[in-house]
N, CA and C atoms as a LAMMPS dump frame, in Angstrom:
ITEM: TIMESTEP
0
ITEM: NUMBER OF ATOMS
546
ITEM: BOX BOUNDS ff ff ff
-5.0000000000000000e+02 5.0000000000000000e+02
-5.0000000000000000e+02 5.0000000000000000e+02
-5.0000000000000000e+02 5.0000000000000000e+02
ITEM: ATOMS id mol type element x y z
1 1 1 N -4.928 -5.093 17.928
2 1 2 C -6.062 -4.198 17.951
3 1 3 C -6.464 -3.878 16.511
4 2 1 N -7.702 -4.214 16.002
5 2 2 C -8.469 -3.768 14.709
6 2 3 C -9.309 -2.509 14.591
7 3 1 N -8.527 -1.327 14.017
8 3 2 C -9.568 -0.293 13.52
9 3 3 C -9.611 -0.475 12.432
10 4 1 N -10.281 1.053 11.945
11 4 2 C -10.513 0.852 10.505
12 4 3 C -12.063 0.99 10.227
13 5 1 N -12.149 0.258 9.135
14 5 2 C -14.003 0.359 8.916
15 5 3 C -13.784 -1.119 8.167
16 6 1 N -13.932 -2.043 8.948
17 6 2 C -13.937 -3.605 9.102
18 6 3 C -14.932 -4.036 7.696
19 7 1 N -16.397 -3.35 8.142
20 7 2 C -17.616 -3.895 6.992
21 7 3 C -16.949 -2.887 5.308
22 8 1 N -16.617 -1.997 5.523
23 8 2 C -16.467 -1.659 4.005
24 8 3 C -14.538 -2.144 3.535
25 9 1 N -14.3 -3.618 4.374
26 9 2 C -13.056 -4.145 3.988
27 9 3 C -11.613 -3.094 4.232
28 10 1 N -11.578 -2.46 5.346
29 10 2 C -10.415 -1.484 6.225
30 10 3 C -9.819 -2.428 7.201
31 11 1 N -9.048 -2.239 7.425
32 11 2 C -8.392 -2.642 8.807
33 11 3 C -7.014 -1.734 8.985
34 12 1 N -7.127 -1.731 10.584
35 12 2 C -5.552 -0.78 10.807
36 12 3 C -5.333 -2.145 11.991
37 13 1 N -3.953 -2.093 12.199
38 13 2 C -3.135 -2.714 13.162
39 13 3 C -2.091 -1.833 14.234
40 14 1 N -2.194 -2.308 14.714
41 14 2 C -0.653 -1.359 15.465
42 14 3 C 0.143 -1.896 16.063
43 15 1 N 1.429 -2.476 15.667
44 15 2 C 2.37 -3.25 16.174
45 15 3 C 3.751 -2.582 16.237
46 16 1 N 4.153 -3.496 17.343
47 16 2 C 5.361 -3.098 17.358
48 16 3 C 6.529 -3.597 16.836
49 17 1 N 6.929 -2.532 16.35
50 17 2 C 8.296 -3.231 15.592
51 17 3 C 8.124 -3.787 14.156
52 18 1 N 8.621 -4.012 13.029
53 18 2 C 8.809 -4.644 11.511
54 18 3 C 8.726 -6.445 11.982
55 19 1 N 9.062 -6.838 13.375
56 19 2 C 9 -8.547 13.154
57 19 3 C 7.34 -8.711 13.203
58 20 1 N 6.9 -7.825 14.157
59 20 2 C 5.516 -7.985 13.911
60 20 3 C 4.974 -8.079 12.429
61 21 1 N 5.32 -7.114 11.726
62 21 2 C 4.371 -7.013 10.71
63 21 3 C 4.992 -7.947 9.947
64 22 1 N 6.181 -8.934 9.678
65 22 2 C 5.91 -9.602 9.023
66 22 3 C 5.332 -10.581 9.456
67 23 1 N 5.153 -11.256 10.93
68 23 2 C 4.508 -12.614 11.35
69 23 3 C 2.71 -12.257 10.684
70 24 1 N 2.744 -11.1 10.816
71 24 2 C 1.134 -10.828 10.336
72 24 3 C 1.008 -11.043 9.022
73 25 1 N 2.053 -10.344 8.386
74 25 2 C 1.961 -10.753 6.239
75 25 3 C 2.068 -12.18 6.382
76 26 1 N 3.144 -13.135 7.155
77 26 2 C 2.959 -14.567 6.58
78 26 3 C 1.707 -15.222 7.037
79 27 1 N 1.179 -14.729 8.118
80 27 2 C 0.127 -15.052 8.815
81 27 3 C -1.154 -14.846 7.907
82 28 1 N -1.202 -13.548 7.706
83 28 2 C -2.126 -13.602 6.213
84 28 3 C -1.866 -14.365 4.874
85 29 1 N -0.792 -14.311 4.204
86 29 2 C -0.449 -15.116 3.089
87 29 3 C -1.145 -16.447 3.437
88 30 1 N -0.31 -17.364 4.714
89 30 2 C -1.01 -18.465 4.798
90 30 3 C -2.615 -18.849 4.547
91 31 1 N -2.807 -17.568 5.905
92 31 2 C -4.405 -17.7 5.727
93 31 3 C -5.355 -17.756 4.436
94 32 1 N -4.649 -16.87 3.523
95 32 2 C -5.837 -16.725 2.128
96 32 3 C -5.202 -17.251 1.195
97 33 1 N -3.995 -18.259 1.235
98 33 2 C -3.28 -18.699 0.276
99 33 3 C -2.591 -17.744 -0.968
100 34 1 N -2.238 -16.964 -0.785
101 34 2 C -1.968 -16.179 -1.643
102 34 3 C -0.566 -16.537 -2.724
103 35 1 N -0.633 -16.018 -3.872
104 35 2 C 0.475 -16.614 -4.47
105 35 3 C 0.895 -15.989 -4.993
106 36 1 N 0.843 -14.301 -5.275
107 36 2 C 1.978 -13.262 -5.741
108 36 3 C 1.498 -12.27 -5.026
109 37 1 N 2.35 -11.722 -4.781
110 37 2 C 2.652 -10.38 -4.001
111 37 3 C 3.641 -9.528 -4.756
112 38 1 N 3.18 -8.592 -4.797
113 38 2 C 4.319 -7.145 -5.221
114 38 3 C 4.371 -6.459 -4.23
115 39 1 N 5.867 -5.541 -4.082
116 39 2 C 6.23 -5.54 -2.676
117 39 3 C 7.387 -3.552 -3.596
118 40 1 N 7.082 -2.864 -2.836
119 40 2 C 8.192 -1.771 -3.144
120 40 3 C 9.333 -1.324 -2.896
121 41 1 N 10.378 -1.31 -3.58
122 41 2 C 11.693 -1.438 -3.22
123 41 3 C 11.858 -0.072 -2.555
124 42 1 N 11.467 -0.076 -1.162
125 42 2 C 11.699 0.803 -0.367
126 42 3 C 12.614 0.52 1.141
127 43 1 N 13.69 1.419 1.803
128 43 2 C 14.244 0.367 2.656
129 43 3 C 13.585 0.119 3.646
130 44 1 N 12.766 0.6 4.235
131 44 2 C 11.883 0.095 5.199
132 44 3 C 11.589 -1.362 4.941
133 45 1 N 11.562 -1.789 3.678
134 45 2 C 10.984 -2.976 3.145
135 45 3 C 11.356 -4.224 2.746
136 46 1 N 12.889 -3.64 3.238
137 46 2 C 14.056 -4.624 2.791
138 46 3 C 13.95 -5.802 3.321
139 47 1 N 13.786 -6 5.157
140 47 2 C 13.91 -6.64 5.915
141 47 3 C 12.413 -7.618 5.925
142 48 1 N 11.804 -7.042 5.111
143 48 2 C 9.933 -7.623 4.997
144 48 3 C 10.515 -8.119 3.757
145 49 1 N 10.203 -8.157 2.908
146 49 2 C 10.886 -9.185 1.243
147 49 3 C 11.696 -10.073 1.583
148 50 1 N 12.71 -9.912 2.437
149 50 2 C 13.273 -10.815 2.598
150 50 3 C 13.322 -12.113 3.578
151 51 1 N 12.113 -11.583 4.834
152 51 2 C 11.582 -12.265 5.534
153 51 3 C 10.209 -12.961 4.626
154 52 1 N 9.537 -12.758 3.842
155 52 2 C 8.689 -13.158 3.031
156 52 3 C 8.649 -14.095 2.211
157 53 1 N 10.435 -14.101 1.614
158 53 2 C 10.923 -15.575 0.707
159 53 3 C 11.149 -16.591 1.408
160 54 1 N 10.812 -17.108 2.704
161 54 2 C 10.69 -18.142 3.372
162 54 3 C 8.954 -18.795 2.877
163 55 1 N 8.251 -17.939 2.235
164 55 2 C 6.906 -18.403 2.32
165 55 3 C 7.218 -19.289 0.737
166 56 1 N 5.713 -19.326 0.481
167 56 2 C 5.6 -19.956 -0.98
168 56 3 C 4.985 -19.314 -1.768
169 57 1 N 4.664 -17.789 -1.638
170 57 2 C 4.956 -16.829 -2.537
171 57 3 C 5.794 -16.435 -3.44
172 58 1 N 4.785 -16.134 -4.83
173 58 2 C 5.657 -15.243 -5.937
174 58 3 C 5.898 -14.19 -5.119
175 59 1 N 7.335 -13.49 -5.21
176 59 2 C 7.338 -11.881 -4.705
177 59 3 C 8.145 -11.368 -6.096
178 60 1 N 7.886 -10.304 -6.28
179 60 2 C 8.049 -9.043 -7.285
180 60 3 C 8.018 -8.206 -6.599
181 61 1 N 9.083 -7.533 -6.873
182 61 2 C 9.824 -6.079 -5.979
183 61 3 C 9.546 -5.564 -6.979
184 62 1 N 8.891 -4.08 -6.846
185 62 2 C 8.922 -2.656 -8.064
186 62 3 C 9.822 -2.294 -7.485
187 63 1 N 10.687 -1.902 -8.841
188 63 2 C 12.151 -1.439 -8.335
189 63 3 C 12.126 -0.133 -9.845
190 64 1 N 13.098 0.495 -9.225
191 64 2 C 13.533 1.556 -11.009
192 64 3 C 13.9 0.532 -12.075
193 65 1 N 14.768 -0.43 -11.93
194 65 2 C 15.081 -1.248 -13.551
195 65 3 C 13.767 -1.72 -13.785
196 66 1 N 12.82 -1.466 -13.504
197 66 2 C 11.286 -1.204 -14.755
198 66 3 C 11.389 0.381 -15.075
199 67 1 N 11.858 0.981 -15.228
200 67 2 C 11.853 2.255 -15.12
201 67 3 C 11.448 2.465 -16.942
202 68 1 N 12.071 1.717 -17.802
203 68 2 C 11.667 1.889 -18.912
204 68 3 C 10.174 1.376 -19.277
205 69 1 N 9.715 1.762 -20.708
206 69 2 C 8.649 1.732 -20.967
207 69 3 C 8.427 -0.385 -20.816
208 70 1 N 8.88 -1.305 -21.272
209 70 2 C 8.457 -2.282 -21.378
210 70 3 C 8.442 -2.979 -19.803
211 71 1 N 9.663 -2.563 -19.409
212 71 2 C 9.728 -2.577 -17.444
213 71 3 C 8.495 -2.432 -16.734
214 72 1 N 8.33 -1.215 -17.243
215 72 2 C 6.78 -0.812 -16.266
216 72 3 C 5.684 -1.222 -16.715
217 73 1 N 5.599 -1.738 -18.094
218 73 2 C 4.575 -2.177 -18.666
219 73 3 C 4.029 -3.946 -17.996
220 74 1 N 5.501 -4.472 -17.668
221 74 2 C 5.629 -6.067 -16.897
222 74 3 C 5.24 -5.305 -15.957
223 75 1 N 5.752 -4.865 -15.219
224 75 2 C 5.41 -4.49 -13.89
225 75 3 C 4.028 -4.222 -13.188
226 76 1 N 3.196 -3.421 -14.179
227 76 2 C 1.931 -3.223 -14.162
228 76 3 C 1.05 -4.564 -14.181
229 77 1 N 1.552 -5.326 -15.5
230 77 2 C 0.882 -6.572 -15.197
231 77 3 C 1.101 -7.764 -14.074
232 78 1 N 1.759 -7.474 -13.829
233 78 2 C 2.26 -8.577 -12.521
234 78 3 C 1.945 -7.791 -11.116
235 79 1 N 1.483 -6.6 -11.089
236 79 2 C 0.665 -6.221 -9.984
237 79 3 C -0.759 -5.967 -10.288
238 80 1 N -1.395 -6.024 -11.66
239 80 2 C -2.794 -6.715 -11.633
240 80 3 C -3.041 -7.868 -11.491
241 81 1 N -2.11 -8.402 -11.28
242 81 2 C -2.342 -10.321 -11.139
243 81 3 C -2.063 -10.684 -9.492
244 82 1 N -1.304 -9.522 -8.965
245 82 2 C -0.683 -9.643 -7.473
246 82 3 C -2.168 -10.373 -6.865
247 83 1 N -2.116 -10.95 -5.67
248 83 2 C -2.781 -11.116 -4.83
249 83 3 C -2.753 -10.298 -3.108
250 84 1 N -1.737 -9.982 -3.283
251 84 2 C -1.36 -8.612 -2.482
252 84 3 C -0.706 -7.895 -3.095
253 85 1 N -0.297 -6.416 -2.769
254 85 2 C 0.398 -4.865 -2.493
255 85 3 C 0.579 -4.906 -1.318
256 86 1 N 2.03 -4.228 -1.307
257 86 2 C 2.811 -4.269 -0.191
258 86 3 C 3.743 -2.786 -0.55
259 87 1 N 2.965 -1.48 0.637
260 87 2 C 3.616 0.037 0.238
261 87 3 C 4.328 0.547 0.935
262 88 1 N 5.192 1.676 1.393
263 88 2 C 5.362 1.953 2.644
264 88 3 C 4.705 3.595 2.203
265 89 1 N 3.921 3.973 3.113
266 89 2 C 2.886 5.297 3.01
267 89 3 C 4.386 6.47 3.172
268 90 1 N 3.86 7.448 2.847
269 90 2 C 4.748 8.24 3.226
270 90 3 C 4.034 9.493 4.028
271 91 1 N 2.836 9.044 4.102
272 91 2 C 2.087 9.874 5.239
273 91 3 C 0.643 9.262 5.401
274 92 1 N 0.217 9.302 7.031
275 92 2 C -1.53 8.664 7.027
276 92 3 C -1.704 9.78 7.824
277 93 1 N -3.317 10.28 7.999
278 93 2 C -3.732 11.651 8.259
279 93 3 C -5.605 10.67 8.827
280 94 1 N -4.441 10.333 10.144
281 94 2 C -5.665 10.656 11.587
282 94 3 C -7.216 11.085 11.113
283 95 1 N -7.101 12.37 10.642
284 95 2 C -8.469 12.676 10.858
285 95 3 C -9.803 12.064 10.018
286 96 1 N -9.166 11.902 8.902
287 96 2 C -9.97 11.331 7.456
288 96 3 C -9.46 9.736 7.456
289 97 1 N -8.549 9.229 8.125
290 97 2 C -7.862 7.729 8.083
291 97 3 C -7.408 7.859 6.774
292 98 1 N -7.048 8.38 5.926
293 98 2 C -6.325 8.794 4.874
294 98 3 C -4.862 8.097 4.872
295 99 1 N -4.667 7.061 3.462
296 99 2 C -3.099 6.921 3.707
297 99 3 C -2.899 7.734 2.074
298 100 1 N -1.136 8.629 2.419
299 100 2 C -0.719 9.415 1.036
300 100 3 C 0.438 8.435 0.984
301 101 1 N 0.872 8.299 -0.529
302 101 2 C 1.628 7.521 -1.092
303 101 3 C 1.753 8.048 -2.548
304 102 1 N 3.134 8.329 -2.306
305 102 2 C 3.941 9.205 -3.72
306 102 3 C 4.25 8.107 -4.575
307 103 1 N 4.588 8.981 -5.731
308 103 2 C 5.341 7.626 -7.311
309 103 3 C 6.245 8.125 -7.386
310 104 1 N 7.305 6.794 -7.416
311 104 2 C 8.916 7.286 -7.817
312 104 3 C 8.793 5.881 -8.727
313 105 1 N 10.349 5.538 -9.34
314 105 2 C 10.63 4.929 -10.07
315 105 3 C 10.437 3.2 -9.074
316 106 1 N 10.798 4.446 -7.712
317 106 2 C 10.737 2.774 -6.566
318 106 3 C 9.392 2.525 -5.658
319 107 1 N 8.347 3.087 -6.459
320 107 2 C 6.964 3.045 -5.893
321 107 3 C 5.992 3.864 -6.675
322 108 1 N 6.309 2.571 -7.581
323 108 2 C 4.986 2.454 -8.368
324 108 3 C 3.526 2.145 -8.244
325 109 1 N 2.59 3.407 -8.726
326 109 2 C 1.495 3.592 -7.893
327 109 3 C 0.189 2.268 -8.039
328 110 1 N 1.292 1.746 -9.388
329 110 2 C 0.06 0.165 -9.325
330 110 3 C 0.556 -0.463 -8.383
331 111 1 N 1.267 -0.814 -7.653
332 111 2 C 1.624 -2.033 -6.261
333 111 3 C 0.352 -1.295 -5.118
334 112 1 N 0.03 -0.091 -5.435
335 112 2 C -1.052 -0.356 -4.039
336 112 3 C -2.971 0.253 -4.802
337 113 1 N -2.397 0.022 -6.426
338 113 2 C -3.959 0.198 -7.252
339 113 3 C -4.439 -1.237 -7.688
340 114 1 N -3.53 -1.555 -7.855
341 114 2 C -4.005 -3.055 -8.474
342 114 3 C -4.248 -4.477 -7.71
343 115 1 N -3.266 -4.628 -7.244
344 115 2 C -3.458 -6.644 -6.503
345 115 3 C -4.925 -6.131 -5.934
346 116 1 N -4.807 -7.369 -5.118
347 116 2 C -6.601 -7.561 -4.336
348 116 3 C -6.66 -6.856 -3.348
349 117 1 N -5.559 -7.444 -2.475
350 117 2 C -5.102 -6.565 -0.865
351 117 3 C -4.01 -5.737 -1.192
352 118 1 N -4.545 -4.491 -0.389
353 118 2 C -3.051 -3.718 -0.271
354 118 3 C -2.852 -3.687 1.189
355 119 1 N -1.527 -3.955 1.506
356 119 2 C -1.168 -3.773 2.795
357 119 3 C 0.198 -2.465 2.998
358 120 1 N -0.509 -1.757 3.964
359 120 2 C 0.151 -0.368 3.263
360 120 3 C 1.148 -0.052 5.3
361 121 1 N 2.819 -0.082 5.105
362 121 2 C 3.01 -0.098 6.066
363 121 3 C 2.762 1.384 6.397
364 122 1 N 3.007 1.874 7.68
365 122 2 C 3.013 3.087 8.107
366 122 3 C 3.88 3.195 9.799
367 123 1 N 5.185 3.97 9.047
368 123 2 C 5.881 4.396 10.375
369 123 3 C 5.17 5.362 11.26
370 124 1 N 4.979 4.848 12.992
371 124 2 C 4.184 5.679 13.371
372 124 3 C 4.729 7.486 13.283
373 125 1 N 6.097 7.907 12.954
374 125 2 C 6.318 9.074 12.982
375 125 3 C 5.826 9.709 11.593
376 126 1 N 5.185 8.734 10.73
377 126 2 C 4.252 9.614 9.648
378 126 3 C 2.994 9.384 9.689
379 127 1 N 2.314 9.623 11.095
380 127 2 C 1.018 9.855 11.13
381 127 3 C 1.377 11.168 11.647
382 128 1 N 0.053 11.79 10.905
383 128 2 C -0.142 13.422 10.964
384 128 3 C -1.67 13.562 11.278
385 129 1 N -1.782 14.524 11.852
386 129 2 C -3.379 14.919 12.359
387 129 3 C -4.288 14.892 11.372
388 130 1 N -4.07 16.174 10.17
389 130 2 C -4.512 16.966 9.101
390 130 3 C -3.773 16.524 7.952
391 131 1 N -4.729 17.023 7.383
392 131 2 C -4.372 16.935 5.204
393 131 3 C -3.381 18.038 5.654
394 132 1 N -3.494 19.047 6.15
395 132 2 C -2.666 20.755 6.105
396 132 3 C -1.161 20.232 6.758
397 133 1 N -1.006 19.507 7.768
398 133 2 C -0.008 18.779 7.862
399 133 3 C 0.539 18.248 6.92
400 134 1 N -0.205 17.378 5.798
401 134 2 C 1.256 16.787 5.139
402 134 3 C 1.025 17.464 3.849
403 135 1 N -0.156 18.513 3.026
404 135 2 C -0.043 18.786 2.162
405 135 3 C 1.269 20.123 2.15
406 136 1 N 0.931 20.7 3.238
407 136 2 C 2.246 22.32 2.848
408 136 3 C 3.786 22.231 2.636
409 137 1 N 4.657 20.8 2.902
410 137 2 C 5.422 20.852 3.053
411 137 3 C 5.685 20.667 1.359
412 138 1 N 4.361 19.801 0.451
413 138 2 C 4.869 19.496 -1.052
414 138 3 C 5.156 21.174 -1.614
415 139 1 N 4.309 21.83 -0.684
416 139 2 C 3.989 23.234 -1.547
417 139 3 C 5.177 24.065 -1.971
418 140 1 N 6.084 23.77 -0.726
419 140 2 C 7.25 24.453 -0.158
420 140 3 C 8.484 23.847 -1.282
421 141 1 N 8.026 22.666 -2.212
422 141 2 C 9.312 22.088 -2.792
423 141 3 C 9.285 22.44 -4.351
424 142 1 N 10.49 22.97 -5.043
425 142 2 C 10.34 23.389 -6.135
426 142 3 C 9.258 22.063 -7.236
427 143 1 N 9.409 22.749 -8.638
428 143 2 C 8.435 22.124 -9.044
429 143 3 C 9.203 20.622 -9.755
430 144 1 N 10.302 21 -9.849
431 144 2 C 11.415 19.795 -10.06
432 144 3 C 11.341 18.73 -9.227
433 145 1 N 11.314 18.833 -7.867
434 145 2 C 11.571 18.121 -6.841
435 145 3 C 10.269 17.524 -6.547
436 146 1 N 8.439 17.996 -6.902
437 146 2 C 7.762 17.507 -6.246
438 146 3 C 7.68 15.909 -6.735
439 147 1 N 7.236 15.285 -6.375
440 147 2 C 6.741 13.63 -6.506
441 147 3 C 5.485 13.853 -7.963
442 148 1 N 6.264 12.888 -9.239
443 148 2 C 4.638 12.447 -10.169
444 148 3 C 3.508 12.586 -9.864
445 149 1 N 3.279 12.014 -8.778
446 149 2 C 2.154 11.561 -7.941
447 149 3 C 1.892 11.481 -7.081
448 150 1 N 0.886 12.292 -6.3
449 150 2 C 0.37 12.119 -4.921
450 150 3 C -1.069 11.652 -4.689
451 151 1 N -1.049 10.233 -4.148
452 151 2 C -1.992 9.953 -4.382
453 151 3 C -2.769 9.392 -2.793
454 152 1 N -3.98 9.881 -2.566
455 152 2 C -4.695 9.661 -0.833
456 152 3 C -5.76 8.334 -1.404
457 153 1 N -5.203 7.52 0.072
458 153 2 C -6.041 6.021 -0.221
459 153 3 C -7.012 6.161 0.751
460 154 1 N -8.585 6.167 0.937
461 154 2 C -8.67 6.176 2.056
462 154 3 C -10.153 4.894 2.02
463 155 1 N -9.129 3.343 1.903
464 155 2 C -9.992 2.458 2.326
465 155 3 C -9.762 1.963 0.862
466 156 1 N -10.672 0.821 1.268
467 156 2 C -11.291 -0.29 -0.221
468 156 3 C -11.659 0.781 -1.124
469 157 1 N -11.465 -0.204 -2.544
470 157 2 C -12.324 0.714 -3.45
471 157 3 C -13.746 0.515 -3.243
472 158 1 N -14.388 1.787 -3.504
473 158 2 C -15.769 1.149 -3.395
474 158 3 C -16.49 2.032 -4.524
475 159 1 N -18.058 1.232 -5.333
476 159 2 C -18.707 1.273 -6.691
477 159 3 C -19.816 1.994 -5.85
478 160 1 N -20.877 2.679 -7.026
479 160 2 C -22.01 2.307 -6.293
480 160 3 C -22.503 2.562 -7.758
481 161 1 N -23.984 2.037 -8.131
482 161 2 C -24.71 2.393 -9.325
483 161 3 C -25.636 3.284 -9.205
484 162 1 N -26.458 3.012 -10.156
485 162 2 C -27.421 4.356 -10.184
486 162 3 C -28.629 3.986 -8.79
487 163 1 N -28.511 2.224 -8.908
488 163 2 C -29.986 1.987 -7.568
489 163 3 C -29.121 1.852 -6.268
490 164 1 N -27.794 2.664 -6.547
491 164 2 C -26.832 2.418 -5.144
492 164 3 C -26.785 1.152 -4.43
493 165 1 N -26.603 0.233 -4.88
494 165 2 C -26.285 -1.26 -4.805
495 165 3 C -24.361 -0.807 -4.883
496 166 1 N -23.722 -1.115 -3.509
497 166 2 C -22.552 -0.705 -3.386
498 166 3 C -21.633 -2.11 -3.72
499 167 1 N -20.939 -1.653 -4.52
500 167 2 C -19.43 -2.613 -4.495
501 167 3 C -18.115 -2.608 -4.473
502 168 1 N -17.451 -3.495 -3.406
503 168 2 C -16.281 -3.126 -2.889
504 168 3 C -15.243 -3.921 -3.876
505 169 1 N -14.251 -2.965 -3.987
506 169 2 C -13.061 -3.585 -5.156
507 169 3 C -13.028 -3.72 -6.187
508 170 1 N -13.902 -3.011 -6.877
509 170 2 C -13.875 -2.874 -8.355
510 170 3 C -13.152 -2.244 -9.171
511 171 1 N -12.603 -1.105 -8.337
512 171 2 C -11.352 -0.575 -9.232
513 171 3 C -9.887 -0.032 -8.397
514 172 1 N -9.775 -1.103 -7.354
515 172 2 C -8.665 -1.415 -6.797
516 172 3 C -8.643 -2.063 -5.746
517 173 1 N -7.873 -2.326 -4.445
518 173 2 C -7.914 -3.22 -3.998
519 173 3 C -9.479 -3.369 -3.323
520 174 1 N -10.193 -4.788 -2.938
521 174 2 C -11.187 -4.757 -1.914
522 174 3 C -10.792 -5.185 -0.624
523 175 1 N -9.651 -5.001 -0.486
524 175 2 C -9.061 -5.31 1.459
525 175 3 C -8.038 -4.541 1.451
526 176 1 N -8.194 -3.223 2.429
527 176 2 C -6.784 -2.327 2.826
528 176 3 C -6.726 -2.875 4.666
529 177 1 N -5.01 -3.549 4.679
530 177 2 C -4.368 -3.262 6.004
531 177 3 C -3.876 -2.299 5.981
532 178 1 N -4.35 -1.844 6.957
533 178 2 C -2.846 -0.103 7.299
534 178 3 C -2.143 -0.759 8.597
535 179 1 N -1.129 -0.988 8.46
536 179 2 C -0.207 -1.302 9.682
537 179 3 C 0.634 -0.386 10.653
538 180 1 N 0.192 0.307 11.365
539 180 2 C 1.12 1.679 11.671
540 180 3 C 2.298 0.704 13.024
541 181 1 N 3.545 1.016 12.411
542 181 2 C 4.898 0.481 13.267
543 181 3 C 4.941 1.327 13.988
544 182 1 N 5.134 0.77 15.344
545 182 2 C 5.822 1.623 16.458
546 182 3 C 7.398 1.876 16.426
C-alpha cells in the first residue's frame, strides 16, 4: 500500500516485519541501480546492513568511530555522494506525516540530509498522533540528556523561487520512503 504525497516524491509503505523491508531496499537498489548507501548504526538496523551486503552496493554504516572531527568530516562526504539514506525515525506524527529523527554519534543527521533517497524506517509503536505527543517527553529530560538534534522531516526537499517555479531535492533528499514495520 502507497501513501504519502507520491507527486511531491513521498511515499509510505506498511509492511510487515524487517524481511519485508529489506526485499523492498534490494528491490529498490536493483531498480535504480544504486551504488552507495549510508545506513545508521542503529540495532534495528543490524539485520538490514547485513541483509544488504548480498547486493552490489557500497554500504557505509555511520557509526561513533567517526565521532572525531576528520571521522565525521569522511562521513559527511560519503553521505553526500550516498545514493540512498537509510534512518531508523525515532518518532512519525500521523497528523502532519512528520518523521522526527535525533543526532547521536550513531545517527548522524547527514545519512537522512544528504544522499538522494532517504528511506527512513519506522517501528509502528513510534507512530504518534501529535507533535504534543512526541515533543513533551524531550521537555521532561534534563538538559544533559536531551539529543544535539531534533530534527522533523516532513517529505522531499522542496525549492520554490521568486516566480514559484517549485523544485524538488535541492537541499536534501528528492525521494522520502517512510516504511512503518508492523
Amino acid at each position: 500500500m502507497d501513501y504519502y504525497c507520491p507527486k511531491a516524491g513521498g511515499h509510505a509503505k506498511r509492511l510487515l516485519g524487517m524481511a519485508e523491508a529489506q526485499a523492498f531496499i534490494k528491490h529498490f537498489i536493483e531498480e535504480t541501480q544504486a551504488k552507495y548507501l549510508i545506513i545508521q548504526d542503529q540495532p534495528e538496523l543490524e539485520s538490514l546492513g547485513a541483509a544488504l551486503t548480498e547486493t552490489e552496493t557500497d554500504i557505509t554504516v555511520w557509526n561513533a568511530a567517526g565521532a572525531d572531527r576528520d571521522g565525521r568530516e569522511k562521513l559527511v562526504a560519503i553521505a553526500a555522494g550516498a545514493d540512498i539514506g537509510i534512518v531508523t525515525v525515532d518518532h512519525a506524527i500521523a497528523y502532519t506525516g512528520s518523521l522526527v529523527v535525533t543526532s547521536a554519534p550513531t545517527k548522524g543527521r547527514s545519512v537522512s540530509l544528504l544522499p538522494t533517497t532517504l528511506i527512513a524506517i519506522i517501528p509502528v509503536e513510534r507512530l504518534k498522533t501529535r507533535l504534543s505527543e512526541v515533543l513533551r517527553p524531550f521537555d521532561k529530560l534534563e538538559m544533559k540528556d536531551r539529543p544535539a538534534g531534533i530534527h522533523f522531516i516532513s517529505g522531499p526537499s522542496r525549492s520554490a523561487d521568486i516566480e514559484n517555479d517549485l523544485t524538488i531535492g535541492v537541499h536534501g533528499p528528492g525521494v522520502v520512503y517512510a516504511l512503518i514495520i508492523e
